[in-house]
C-alpha positions in Angstrom: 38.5 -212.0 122.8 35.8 -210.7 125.2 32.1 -212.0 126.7 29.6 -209.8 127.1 27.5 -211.1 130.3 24.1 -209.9 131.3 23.2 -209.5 134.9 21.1 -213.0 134.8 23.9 -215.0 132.9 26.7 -213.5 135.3 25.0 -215.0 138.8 25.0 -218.3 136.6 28.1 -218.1 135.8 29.5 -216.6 139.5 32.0 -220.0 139.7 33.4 -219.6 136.3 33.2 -216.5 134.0 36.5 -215.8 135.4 38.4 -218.6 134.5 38.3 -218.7 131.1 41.5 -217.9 129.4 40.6 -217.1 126.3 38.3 -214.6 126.9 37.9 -211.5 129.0 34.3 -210.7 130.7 32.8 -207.4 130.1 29.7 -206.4 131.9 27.5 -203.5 131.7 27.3 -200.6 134.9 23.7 -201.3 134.7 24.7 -204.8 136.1 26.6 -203.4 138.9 23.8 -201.6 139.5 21.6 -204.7 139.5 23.7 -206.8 141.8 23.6 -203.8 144.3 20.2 -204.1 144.6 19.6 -207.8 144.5 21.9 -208.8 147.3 19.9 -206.6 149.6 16.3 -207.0 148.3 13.4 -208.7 150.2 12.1 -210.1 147.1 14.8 -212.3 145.8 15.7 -215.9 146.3 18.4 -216.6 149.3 20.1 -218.3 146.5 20.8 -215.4 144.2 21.3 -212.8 146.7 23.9 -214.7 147.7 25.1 -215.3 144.4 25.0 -211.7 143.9 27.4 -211.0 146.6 29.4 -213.7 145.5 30.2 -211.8 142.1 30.6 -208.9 143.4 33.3 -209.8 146.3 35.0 -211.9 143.1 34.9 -208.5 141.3 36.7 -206.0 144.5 39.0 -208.8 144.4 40.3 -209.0 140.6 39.7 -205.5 139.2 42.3 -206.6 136.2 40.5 -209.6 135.0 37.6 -207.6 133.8 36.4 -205.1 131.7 33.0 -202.5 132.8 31.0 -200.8 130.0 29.6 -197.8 131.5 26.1 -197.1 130.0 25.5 -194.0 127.9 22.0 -192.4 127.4 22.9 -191.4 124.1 23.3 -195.3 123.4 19.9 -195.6 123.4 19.4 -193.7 120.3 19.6 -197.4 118.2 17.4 -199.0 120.9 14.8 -196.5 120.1 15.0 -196.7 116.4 14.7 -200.3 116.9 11.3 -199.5 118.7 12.4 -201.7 121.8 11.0 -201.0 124.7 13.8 -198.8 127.3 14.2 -201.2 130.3 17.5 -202.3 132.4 17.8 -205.4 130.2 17.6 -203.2 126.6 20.2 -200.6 128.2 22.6 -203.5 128.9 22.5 -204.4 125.2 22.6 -201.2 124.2 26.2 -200.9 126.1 27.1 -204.4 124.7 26.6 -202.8 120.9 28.6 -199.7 121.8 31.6 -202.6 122.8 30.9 -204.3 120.2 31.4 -200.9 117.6 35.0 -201.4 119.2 35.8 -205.0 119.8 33.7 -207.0 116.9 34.2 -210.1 118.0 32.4 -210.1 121.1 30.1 -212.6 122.7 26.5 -211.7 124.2 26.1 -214.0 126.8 22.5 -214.4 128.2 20.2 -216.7 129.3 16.9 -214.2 129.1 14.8 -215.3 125.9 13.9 -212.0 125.3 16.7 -210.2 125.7 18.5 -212.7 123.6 15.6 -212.2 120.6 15.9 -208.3 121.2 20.5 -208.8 121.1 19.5 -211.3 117.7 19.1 -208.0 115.8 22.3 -206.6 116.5 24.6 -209.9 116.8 24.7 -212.6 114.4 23.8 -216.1 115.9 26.9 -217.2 116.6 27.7 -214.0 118.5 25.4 -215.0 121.1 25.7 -217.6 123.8 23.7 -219.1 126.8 25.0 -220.7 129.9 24.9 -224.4 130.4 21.7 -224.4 132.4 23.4 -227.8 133.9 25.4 -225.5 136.2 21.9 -226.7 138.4 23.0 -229.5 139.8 19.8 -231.8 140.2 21.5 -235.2 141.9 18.7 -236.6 143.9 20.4 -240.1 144.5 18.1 -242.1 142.5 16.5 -241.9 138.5 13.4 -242.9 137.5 13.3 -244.6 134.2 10.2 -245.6 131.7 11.2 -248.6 130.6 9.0 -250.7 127.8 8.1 -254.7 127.9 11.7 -254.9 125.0 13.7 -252.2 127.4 13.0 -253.9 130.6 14.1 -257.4 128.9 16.9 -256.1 127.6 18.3 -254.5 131.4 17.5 -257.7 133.4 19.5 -259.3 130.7 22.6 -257.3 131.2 22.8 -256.6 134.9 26.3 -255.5 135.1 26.0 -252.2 132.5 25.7 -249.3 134.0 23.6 -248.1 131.1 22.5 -245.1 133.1 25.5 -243.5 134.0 24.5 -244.1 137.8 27.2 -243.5 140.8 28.1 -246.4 143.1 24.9 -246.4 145.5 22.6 -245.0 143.4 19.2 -246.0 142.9 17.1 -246.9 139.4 13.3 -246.4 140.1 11.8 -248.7 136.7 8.6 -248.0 135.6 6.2 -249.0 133.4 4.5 -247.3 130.3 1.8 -246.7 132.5 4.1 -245.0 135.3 3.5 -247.9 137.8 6.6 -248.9 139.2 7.6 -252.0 138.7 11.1 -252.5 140.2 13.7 -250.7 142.7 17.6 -251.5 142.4 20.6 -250.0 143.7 24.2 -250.0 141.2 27.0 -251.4 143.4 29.6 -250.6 140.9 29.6 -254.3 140.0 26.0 -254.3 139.0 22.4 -254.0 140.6 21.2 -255.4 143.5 17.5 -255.5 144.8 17.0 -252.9 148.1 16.6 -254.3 151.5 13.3 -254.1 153.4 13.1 -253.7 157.0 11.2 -252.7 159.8 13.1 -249.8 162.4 11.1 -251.4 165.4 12.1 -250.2 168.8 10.7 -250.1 172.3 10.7 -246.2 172.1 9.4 -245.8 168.7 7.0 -249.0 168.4 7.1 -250.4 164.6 8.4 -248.0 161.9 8.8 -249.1 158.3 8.8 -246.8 155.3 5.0 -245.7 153.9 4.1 -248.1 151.4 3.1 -246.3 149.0 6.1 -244.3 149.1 9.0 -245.4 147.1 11.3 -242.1 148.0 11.0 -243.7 151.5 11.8 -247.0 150.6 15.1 -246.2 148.8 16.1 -244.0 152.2 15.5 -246.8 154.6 17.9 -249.2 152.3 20.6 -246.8 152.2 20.4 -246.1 155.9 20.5 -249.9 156.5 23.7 -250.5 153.6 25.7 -247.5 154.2 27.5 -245.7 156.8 26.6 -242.2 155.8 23.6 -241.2 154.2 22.2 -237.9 153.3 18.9 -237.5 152.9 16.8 -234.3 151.8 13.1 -233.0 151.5 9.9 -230.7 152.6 8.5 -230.7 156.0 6.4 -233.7 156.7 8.1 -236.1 154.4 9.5 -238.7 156.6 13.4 -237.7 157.2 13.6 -236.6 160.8 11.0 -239.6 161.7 12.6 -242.4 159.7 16.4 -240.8 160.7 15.7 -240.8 164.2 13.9 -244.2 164.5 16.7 -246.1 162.8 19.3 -244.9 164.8 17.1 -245.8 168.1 16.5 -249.7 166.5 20.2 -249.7 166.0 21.0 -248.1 169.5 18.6 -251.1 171.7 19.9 -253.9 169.3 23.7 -252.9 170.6 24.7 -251.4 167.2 25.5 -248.2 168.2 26.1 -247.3 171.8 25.0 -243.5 171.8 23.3 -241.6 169.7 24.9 -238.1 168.9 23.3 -235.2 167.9 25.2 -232.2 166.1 23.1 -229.3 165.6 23.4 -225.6 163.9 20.8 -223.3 166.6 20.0 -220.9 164.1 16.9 -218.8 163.9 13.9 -219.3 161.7 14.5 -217.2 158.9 12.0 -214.6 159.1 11.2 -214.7 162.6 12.0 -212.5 165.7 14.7 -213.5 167.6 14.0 -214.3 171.3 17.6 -213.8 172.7 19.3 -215.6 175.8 17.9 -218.8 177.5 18.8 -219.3 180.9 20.1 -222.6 182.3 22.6 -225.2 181.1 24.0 -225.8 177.5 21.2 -229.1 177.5 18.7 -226.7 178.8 19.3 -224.3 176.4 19.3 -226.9 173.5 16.1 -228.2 174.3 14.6 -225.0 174.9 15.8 -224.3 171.0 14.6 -225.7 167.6 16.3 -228.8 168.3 14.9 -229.8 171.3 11.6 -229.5 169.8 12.1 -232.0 167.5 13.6 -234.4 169.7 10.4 -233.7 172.5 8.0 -234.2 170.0 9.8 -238.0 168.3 11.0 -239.4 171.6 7.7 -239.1 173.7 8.6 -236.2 175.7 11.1 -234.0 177.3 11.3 -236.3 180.4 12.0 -239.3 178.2 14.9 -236.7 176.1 16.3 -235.6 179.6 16.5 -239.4 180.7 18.1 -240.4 177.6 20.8 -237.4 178.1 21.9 -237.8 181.8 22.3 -241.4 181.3 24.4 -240.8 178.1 22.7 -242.3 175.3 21.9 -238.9 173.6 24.4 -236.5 173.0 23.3 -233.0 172.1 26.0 -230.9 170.5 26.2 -227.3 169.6 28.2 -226.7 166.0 29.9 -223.9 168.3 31.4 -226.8 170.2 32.6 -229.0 167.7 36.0 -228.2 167.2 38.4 -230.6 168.3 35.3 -233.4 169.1 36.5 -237.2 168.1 33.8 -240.1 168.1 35.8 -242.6 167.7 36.0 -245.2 170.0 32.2 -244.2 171.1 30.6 -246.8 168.6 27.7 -243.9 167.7 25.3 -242.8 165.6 25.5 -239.5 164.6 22.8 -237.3 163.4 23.6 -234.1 161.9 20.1 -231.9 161.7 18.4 -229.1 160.0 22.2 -229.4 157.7 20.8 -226.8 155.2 22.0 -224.4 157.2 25.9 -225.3 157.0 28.6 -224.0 155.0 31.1 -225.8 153.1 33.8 -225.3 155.9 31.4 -226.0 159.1 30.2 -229.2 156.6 33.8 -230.2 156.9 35.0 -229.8 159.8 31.5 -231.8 161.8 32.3 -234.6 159.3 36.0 -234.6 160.3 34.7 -235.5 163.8 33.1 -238.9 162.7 35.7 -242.1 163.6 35.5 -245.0 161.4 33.3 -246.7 164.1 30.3 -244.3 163.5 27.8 -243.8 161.4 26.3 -240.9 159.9 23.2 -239.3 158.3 23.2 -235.6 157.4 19.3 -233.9 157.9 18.2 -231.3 156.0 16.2 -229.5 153.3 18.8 -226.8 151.2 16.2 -225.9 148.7 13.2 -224.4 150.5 14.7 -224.0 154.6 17.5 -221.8 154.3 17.3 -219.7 157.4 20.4 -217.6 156.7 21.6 -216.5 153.6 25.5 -216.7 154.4 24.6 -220.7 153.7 22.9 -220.3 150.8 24.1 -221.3 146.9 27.0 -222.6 146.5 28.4 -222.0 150.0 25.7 -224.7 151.2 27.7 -227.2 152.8 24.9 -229.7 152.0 25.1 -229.4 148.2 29.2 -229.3 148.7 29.1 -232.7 150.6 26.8 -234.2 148.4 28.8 -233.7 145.4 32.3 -234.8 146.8 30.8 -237.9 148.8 28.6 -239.6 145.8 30.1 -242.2 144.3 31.6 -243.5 147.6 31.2 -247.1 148.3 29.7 -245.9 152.1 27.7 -243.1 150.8 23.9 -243.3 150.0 21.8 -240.0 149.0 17.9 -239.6 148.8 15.4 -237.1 148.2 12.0 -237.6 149.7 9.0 -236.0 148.0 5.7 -237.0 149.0 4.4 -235.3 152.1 2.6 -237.6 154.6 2.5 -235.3 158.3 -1.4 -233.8 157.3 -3.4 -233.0 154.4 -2.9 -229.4 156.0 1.6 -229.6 155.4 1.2 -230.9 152.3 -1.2 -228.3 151.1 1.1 -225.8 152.6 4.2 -227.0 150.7 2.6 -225.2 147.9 2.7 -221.4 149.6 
């Protein structure tokens, strides 16, 4: 038996549509022509260029597993008759009919609504399928949940059902019917307990406790405080470098950590010109990078960074150094930043550095701050991490929404 996949409902399906048994993909020439294009244009998500390379290096390397259609003009005779408009989408249906003339049984597979009204005149319903659009994985480490006066009743009177299907160490934001939230739990595994509240204070930082009218932040700081990894995600402005970096300073002058190490990925802004070689030592060069920026600008100064440094309590390390590092036995905190731009293996092999002494939060925004595109989709080590590390008992997850930096950044979030 054979599916039929358009160009849209093959980058969905990049993981998968060659792993089904039963059937055997066919897709269009137009659609090789497609991915050509989309892998190289300036116009298309990072996300589904890389997609598009994906399917086509999955293609060169199984040229048996699959079936191409090449497209025919005179194939467009019964797209014209059908007074459709002649476009790339209607010329891939048109080569799905002509397979179709030969192979009856074959499924359309697409996830455009008007190509799929256009293929309803030609296949019967049950000849045409959609991908499961939950191939998106949307895990933000909490759910919010409406709850009524009966609903809320009912939960508090059965604390240890996981009624929502939550991992171990995820959150349950309850609200109201009026969308004021009422309550903030974590599930254990054992049931719910209430989230801790705490101040970060430090002698560097001052006093630092999560915005109050923030509940995203809330949720962050009582994962940081109750587990030993924590990733946490979100736009510029929102909290997670701040929050991150005081925490692990109040846990560094109260003797819980001795160090504080820094792993970081120097990669260029995406978009922007390249400046080349920085002179001086690998610290030098750090803090002359996006890195030290962001430490400069949270710890008070580059003379308070270079302090911290030559006597040891900060650690910067390059990803291009990493191999073969070992923590343990160095009692540290270890912050991995700007992690969205990691793959799967780099993911890996930093958080097969951390010893069982350490602790660990991972930095970064995979949705919107992709800087190169060889991380991007399902290579992100970010979105790899997060999906083989929830549902540990030491692993917490949070995605902060609400921008506080300036009424400028968060206006700006919308570009």
């Amino acid at each position: 038996m054979y599916k039929f996949y358009d160009t849209c409902s093959l980058l969905m399906a990049v993981d998968t549509f060659l792993q089904e048994e039963e059937y055997t993909p066919v897709i269009s020439s137009i659609t090789l022509k497609e991915l050509e294009n989309i892998k190289t244009s300036s116009n298309k998500d990072a996300d589904v260029k890389y997609s598009a390379r994906k399917v086509l290096h999955k293609l060169n390397e199984n040229p048996d597993n699959y079936i191409i259609q090449l497209f025919k003009l005179d194939g467009l005779k019964i797209i014209e008759d059908s007074n459709l408009p002649i476009t790339d989408d209607s010329k891939i249906l048109s080569t799905a009919i002509e397979f179709k003339l030969a192979h009856p049984n074959t499924i359309f597979i697409t996830n455009d609504l008007s190509l799929k009204a256009m293929a309803n005149l030609f296949f019967d319903k049950d000849h045409i399928q959609s991908i499961d659009e939950e191939l998106i994985d949307e895990y933000k480490g909490y759910v919010e949940i409406t709850m009524s006066n009966a609903e809320m009743a009912d939960f508090y009177s059965n604390q240890y059902e996981n009624v929502y299907n939550l991992h171990i160490n995820e959150y349950l934001i309850i609200k109201d019917k009026d969308n004021n939230i009422v309550d903030k739990v974590c599930y254990t595994g054992d049931g719910y307990r209430p989230i801790s509240f705490g101040n970060f204070d430090s002698a560097q930082f001052g006093k630092v406790k999560p915005m109050k009218d923030d509940p995203y932040q809330a949720l962050f700081a009582d994962s940081l405080i109750n587990n030993t990894i924590t990733m946490v995600r979100g736009p510029a402005g929102s909290g997670k470098t701040y929050l991150s970096l005081a925490f692990l300073m109040n846990q560094f002058e109260r003797g819980r950590i001795d160090r504080i190490i820094v792993f970081c990925n120097t990669i260029a802004t995406k978009n922007s010109a390249k400046l080349g070689f920085y002179p001086g030592t690998r610290d030098e060069k750090l803090l002359d990078s996006q890195i030290g920026n962001l430490l400069i600008s949270k710890f008070g100064g580059r003379l308070a960074v270079e302090r911290m440094i030559e006597n040891e309590q900060l650690v910067l390390l390059p990803l291009s150094d990493i191999r073969g590092y070992d923590t343990t036995g160095m009692k540290a905190g270890i912050y991995i930043s700007e992690a969205q731009n990691m793959d799967i293996s780099l993911m890996k092999l930093t958080l097969q550095r951390i010893g069982e002494d350490g602790i660990c939060i991972i930095d970064g925004d995979d949705k919107t701050q992709v800087d190169d595109i060889a991380f991007a989709g399902a290579n992100n080590g970010m979105r790899r991490a997060s999906k083989v590390f929830r549902g540990s008992d030491v692993y917490g997850e949070i995605e902060l929404k609400q921008i506080h930096r300036s009424k400028i950044a968060a206006l700006a979030e919308h570009m």
